[in-house]
N, C-alpha and C positions, 0 to 999 in steps of 0.2 A: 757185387765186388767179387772178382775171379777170389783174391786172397783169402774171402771168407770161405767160400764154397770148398777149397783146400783142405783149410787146416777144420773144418767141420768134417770132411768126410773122415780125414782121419784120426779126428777124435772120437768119433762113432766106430769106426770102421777096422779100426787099428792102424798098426805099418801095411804101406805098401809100396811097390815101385815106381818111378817116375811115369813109366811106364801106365801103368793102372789106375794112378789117378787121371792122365791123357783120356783113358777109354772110358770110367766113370765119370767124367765132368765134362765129357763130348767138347774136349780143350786139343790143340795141336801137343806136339812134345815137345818143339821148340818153346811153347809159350808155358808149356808147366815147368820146366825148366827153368825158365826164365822167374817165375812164382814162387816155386821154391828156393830156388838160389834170394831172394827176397826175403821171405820168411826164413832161413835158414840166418840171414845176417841178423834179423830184428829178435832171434834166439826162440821164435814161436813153431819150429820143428825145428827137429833133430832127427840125424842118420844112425840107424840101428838097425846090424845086420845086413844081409846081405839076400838074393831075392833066388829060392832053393830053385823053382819053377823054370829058372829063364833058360833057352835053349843054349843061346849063346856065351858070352861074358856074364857072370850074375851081375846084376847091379845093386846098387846098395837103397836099404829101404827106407823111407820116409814116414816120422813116428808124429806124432801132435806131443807138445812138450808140456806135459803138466804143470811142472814146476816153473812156465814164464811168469807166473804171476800167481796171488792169491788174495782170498775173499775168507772177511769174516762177516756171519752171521750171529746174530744174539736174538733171545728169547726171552725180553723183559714181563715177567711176570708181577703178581703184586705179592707173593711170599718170595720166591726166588728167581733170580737173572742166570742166566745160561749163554754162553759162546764158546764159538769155534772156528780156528781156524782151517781154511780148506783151501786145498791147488784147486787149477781151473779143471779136474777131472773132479774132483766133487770130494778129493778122497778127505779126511779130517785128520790134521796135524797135532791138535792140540783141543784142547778145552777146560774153560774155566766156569766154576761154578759159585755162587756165594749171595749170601742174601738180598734182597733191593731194599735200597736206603728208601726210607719214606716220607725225608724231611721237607726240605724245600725242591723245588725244578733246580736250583743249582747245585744240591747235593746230588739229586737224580745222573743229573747232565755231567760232574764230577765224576759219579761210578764208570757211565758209560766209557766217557773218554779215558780213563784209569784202563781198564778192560781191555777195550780197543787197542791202547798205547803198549799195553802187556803181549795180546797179542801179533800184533805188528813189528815187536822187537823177538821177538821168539827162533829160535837159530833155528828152525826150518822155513821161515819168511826173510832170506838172504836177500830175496828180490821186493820187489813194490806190494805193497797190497791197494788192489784195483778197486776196490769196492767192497762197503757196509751194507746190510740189509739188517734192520731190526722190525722183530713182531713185537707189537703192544695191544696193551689194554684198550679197547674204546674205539668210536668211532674216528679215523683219519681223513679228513679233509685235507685236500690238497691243495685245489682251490685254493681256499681261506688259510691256506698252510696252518694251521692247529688240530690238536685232538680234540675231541667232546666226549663225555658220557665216561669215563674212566673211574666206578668211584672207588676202584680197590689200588687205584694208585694217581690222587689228584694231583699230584704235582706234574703229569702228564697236562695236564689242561690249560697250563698258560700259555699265553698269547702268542710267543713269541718262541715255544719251546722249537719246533721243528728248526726255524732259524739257526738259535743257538746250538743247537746239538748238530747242526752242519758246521758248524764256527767253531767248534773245541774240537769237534774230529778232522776236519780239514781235510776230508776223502770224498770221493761222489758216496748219498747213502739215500737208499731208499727204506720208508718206515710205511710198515701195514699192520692193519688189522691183524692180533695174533689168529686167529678164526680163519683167517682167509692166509694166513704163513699155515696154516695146516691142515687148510683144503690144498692147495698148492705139493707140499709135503707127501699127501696121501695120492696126489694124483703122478707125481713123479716115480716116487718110490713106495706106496703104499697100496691098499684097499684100493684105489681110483685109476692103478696104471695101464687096466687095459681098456678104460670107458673114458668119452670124450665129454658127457654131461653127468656134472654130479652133484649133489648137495652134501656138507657134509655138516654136522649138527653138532656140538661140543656143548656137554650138559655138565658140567664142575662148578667154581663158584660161581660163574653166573649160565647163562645162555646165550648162543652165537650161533648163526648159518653162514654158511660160505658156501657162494654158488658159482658153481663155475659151468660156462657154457662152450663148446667148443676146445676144450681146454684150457679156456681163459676165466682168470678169475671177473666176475661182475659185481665192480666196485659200486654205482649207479653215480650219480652226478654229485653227490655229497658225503660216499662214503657208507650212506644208510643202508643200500641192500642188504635182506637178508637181519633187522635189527627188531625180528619178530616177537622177542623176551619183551618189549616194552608195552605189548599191544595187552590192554586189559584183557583179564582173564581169572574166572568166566564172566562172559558177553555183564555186564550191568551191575559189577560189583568196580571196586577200587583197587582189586588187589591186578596183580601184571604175570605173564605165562608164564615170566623167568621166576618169580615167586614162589611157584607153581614146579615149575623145572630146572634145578638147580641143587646144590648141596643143602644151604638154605633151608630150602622149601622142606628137603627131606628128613632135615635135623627136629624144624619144627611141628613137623606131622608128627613124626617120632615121640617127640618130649612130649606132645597134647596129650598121646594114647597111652601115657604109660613107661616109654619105655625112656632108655638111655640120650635117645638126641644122637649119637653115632652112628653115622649112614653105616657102617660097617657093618654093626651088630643090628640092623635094619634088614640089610642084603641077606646077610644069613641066619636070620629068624624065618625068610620069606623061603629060602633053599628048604627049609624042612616043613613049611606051612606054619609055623611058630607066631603071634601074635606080640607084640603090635606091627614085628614087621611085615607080615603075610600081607596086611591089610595097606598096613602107608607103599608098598611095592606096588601090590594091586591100584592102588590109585597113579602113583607116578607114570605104571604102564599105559594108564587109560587116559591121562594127560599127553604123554610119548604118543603115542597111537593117534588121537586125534591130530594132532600137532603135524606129524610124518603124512597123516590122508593130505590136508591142508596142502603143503609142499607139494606133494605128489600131482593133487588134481592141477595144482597154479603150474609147476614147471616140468611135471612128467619128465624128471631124471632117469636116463639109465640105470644110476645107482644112488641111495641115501646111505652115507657112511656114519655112523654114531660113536665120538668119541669122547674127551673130557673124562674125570675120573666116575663121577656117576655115570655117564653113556657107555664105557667102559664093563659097569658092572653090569650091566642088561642083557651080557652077551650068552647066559642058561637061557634068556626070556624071551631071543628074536623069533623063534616060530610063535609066540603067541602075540607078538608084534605083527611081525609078517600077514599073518591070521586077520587080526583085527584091523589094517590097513587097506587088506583085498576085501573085507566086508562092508568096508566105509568107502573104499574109491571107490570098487566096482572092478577094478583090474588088482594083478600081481604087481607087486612092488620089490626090487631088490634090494632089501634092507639089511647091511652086513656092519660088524664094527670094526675099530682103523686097524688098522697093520701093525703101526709106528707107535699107537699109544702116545705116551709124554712128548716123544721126540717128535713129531710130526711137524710142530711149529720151528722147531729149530732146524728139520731138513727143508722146509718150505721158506726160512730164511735164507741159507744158502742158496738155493736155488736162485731166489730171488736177486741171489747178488749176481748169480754167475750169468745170468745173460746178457747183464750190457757189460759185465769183467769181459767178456768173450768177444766181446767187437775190436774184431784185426783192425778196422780202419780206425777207431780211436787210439788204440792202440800204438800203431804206426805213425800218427797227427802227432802222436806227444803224451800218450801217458795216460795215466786213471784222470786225471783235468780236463784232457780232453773232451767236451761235448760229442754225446753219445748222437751218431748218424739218426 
């Protein structure tokens, strides 16, 4: 569709001439003319300025109009829910923050639509908001349209949640993996923006990978990719890796040896060599470490990005990660941690809304209801 190719160049590109879009989109000028006189009625450009360059009469210049339309994203956590509203330039108008109910799927499904309804009424959303995107807990089946495996927020897991939570918000909404909202995130705007394959590991209350190949996240056929926390660990005991790697795991290492049970005062006993946390760090590395070879040898990523609040704290330790990964694969591995930190799921939410908010031809058909091409 000539119309997308348009208002895409110049939302990348900025303003330009009618002119210059003709010779960037290898289009006649009669027919960009004709395109944007189009998109100019449907309010998805706008004329700003005027074109310094031109020999003759300047002409006036053609902008992508951020504000035709807007996306919120949310980042349902199991302590706190996060949203924001954002124009189709990505830029963020608003944001609301405030604890997640933990009662029943219809108190949950209540918050949301509250949230949404807040932000959708917000005097910088004058216009329509085209599209939801929420990161969650657990594994999302779309398929089978339900979550699984959520257990820091089970009200996520009934039957019929995805349903209902399109039926109280009444918008197109797409729901993922928080995991894969911040591999997504990192790969836009973070750690992952100049690499097309990447893994990125979130080690906080539980454990998640998100894998994305070619720039695309790989969901696999049930949502499972990448749901490596569940795999016993070590090989012939009963205990699971996310046990092992995780806030959890490092509380309880903690409190065995001695000390407080706070990953915090964990992380910086180990900065000074200090005991017990010298020792429960040194173990969680050698856990990280094996874990990161694994990945490496199976998907040979350009880059492993480690983030989540314990992945986060690792960031003194990655040469002796780094180290121990090239001594187990056999090769160098680019092991870095995220950019974004906390917000990674919330910018890989948005993201997630903006690219089918950004389809001119639904757009033009009739609005955010319209079925995306």
């Amino acid at each position: 569709m000539r119309e997308q190719s348009v208002v895409d160049l110049l939302r990348v590109e900025g303003p330009m001439s009618r002119a210059e879009i003709a010779r960037r989109c290898s289009v006649s000028k009669p027919t960009v003319s004709l395109i944007v006189e189009h998109l100019l009625r449907a309010d998805l450009v706008i004329e700003r300025g005027h074109d310094a360059s031109s020999n003759g009469r300047p002409g006036r210049l053609v902008a992508f109009n951020g504000d035709a339309g807007y996306v919120i994203g949310l980042d349902v956590g199991g302590t706190t829910t996060r949203a924001v509203l954002a124009n189709l330039e990505g830029r963020v108008l608003r944001t609301i923050r405030e604890p997640t109910e933990h009662g029943s799927p219809d108190t949950l499904i209540a918050q949301i639509a509250r949230i949404v309804g807040a932000l959708a009424v917000a005097p910088h959303a004058a216009r329509q908001v085209l599209e939801v995107a929420i990161g969650t807990p657990g594994v999302v089946d779309h398929a089978r349209r339900r979550i699984a495996i959520a257990p820091n927020l089970v009200a996520l897991e009934a039957d019929d949640v995805l349903d209902r939570l399109e039926q109280a918000l009444g918008l197109p909404l797409t729901v993922l993996n928080d995991v894969n909202a911040a591999t997504i995130g990192e790969l836009r705007e973070g750690a992952g923006a100049n690499v097309d394959d990447l893994v990125y590991v979130s080690i906080g209350t539980g454990l998640g990978f998100g894998i994305a190949i070619g720039r695309r996240v790989h969901n696999g056929i049930g949502g499972r990719a990448g749901e490596l926390g569940l795999l016993p660990y070590p090989a012939g005991t009963e205990g699971t890796l996310e046990e092992r790697l995780s806030g959890a795991g490092v509380r309880r290492r903690h409190l065995r040896a001695g000390g407080s049970g706070n990953p915090e005062d964990a992380f910086r006993e180990a900065q000074t060599g200090i005991e017990p946390g010298a020792g429960v760090v040194a173990t969680l590395l050698a856990d990280l470490s094996w874990t990161l070879t694994l990945v490496a040898t199976l998907l040979d990523p350009q880059r492993i990005v480690i983030g989540g609040g314990i992945g986060l704290r690792c960031a003194p330790h990655l040469d002796t990660i780094r180290a121990a990964v090239a001594r187990s694969a056999g090769f160098h591995v680019d092991v870095v941690v995220a950019d974004l930190g906390d917000d990674a799921g919330l910018v890989g939410a948005v993201a997630s809304a903006l690219e089918p908010a950004r389809s001119v031809e639904r757009l033009l058909r009739g609005g955010p209801m319209a079925p995306t091409p």
